[in-house]
C-alpha positions in Angstrom: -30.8 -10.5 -2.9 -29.5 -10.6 -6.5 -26.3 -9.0 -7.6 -27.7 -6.0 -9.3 -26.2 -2.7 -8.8 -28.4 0.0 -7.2 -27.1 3.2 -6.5 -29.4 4.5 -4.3 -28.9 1.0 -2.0 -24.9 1.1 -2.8 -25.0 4.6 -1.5 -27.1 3.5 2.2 -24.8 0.3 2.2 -22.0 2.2 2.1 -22.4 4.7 4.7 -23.7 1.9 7.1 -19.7 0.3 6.1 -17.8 3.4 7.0 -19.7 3.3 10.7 -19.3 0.3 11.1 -15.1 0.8 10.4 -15.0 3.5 12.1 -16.3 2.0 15.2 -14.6 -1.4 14.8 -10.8 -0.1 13.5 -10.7 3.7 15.2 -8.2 3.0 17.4 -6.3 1.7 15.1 -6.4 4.4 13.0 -5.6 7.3 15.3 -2.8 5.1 16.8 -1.5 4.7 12.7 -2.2 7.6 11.4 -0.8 9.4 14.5 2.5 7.3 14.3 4.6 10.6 13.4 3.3 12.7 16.1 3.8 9.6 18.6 7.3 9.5 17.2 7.3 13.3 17.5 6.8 13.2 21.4 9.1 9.7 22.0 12.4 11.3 20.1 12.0 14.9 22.3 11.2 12.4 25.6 14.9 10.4 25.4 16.8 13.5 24.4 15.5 15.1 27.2 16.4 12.0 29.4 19.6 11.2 27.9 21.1 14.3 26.1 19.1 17.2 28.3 18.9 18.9 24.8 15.5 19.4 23.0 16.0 17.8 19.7 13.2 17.0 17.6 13.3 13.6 14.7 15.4 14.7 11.3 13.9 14.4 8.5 15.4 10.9 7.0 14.0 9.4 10.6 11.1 11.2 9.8 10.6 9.7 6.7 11.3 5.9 7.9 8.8 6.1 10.2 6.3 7.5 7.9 7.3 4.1 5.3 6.8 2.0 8.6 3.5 3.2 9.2 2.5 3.3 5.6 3.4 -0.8 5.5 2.0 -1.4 9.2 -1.1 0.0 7.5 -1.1 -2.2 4.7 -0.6 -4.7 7.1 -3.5 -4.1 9.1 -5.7 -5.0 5.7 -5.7 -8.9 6.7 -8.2 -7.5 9.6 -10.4 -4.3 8.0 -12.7 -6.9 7.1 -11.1 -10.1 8.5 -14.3 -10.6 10.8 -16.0 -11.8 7.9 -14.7 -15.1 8.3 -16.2 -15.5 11.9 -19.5 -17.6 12.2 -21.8 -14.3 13.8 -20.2 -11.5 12.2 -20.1 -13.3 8.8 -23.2 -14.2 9.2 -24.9 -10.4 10.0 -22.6 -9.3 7.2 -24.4 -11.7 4.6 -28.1 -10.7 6.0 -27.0 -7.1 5.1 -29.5 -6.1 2.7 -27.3 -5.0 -0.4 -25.9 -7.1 -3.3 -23.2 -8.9 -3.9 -21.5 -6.4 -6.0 -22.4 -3.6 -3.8 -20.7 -4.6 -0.9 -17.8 -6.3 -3.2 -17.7 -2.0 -4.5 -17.8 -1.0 -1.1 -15.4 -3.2 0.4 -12.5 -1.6 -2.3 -13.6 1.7 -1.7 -13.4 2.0 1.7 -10.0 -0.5 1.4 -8.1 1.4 -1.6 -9.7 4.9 -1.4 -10.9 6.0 2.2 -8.1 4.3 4.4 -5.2 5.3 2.5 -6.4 8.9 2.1 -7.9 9.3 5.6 -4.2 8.0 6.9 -2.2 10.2 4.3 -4.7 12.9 5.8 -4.1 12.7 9.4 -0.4 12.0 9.1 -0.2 15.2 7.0 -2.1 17.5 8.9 0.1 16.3 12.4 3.2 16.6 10.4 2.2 20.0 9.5 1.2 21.2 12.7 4.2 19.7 14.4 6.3 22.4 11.6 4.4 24.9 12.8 4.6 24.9 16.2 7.7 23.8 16.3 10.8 25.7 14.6 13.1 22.9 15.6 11.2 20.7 13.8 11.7 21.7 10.0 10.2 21.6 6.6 6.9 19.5 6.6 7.3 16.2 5.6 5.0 16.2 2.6 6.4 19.7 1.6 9.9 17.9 1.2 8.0 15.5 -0.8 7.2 17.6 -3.0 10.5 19.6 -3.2 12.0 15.9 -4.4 9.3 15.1 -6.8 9.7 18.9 -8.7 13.6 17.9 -8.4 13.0 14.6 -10.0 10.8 16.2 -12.7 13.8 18.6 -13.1 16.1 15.8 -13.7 14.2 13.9 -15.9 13.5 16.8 -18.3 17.1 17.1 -18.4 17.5 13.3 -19.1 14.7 13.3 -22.2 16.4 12.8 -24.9 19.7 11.5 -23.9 18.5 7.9 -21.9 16.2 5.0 -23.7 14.6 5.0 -20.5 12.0 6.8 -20.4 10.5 7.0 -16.4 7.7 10.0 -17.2 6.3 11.5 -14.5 2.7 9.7 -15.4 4.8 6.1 -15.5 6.1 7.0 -12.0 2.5 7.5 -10.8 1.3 4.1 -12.5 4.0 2.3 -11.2 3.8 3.2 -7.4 -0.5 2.9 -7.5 0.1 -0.8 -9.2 2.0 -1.4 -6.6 -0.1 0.1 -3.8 -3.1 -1.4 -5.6 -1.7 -4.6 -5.5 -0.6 -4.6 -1.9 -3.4 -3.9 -0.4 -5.6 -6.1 -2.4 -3.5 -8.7 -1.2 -3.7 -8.5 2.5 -7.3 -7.6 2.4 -7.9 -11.2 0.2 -5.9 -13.0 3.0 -8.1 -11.3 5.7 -11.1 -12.9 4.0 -9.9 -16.1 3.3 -7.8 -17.1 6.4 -9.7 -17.8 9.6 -6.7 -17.7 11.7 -3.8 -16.6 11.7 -4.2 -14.6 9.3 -1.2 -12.2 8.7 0.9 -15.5 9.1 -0.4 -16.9 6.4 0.0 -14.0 4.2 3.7 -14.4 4.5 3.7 -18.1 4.1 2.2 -17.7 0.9 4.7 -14.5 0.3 7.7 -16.7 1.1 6.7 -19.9 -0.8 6.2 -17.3 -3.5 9.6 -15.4 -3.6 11.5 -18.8 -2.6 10.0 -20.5 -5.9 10.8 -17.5 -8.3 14.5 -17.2 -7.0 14.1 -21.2 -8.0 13.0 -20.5 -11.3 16.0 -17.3 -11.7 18.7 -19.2 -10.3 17.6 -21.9 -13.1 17.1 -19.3 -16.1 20.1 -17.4 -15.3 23.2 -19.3 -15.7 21.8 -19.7 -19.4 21.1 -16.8 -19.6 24.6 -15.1 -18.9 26.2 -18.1 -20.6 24.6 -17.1 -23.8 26.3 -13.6 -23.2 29.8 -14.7 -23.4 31.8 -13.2 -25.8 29.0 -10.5 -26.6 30.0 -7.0 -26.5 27.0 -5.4 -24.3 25.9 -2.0 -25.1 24.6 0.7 -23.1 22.0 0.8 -25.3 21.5 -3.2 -24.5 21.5 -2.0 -21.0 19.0 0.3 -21.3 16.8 -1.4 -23.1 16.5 -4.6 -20.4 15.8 -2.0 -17.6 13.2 -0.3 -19.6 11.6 -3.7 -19.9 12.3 -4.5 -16.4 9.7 -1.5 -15.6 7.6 -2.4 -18.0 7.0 -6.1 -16.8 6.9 -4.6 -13.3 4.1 -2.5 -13.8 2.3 -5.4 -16.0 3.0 -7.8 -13.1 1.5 -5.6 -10.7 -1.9 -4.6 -13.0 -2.2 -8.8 -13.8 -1.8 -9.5 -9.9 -3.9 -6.4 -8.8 -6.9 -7.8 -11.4 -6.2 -11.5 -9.8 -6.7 -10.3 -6.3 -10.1 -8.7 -7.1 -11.3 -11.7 -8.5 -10.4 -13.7 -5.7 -12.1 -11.3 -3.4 -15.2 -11.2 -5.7 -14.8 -15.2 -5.5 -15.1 -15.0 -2.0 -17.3 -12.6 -1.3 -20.0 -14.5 -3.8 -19.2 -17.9 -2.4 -18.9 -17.1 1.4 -20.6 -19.0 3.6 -21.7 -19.9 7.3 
């Protein structure tokens, strides 16, 4: 099978991949993406048994458990298509009739597009139902999101003109997807590379990462601030580093994002059994 793209195929391959996730990962999903509802029903069970009030999550635990479930889900990447790296699965995988690139396509697809959308899906439509049915309960969570965003929009209007900083609405956007992007990528690289131990290793690497860059800052950075003696620092000086702060951010994130998709295409065209 050559690496040619066919749509047609691409399109057959690609159902066959979402069957086969649903029926490998759909307990995993429900049991994620039903994490608020499950957090729902535990909160109302102790304050029964210990309070013998009905009192229903607030909307700050709400929203913790909705950012623990959002990173258990990126966690769960390492094993979407982690059985790639054992001997039979790996092996049916490669006799799949589609290319190369199809299934490398279909593998971020499903990864970036599908799972986060089908989670955001499920988690909203509980959430929602839960305000319904519940008056105790409040505001939907993702209605409060939105209340913040049009207050942050608000604020921001307000700010144009008076800040160098300039955090438009669109950079907001770039900057989370780079970094959800780049997340994601990462796991699901790990979970094709590692045969064992897989979400260990991811934080290996993550810790021999962050532990050699606070090497490199705690070497830079005494020069740095040394040089700054005796310089009167602006707020327009200020400004300017945190604006370039952001921008590196969100270049960091793109370069790392791009990097990760290599290494899966590496792997994915040189995997073997």
């Amino acid at each position: 099978m050559n690496d040619n793209f066919n749509f047609n195929r691409f399109l057959t391959y690609f159902k066959y991949d979402l069957t086969q996730m649903w029926r490998n990962h759909s307990k995993a999903a429900i049991l994620i993406g039903g994490a608020g509802a499950i957090f729902y029903i535990l909160w109302v069970m102790f304050s029964l048994v210990f309070t013998q009030q009905w009192q229903t999550p607030t909307l700050p635990a709400r929203f913790v458990m909705f950012l623990f479930a959002y990173a258990v889900l990126e966690l769960y990447q390492v094993r979407t298509y982690g059985h790639l790296t054992e001997k039979k699965a790996g092996s049916s995988w490669l006799m799949i009739p589609a290319s190369k690139t199809e299934k490398f396509v279909s593998m971020l697809l499903v990864s970036l597009v599908v799972v986060p959308l089908l989670f955001l899906a499920v988690y909203a439509v509980l959430d929602g139902f839960l305000s319904l049915v519940d008056p105790t309960y409040g505001k939907a969570l993702f209605t409060s999101f939105i209340g913040t965003y049009s207050e942050v929009l608000d604020a921001f209007a307000q700010m144009k003109g008076t800040y160098a900083i300039h955090l438009s609405p669109a950079t907001i956007v770039l900057t989370t997807l780079a970094g959800f992007f780049c997340n994601f990528m990462y796991f699901l690289l790990c979970g094709i590379c590692f045969k064992r131990n897989k979400l260990v290793c991811a934080f290996a690497i993550l810790f021999v990462f962050s532990t050699v860059l606070s090497l490199i800052m705690g070497f830079i950075m005494p020069g740095m601030l040394s040089n700054l003696n005796g310089v009167d620092v602006s707020e327009e000086m200020v400004l300017g580093w945190t604006q370039g702060i952001i921008n590196f951010s969100v270049i960091l994130s793109i370069l790392m994002t791009i990097g990760f998709g290599w290494g899966i295409w590496y792997r994915i065209k040189t995997l073997q059994h």
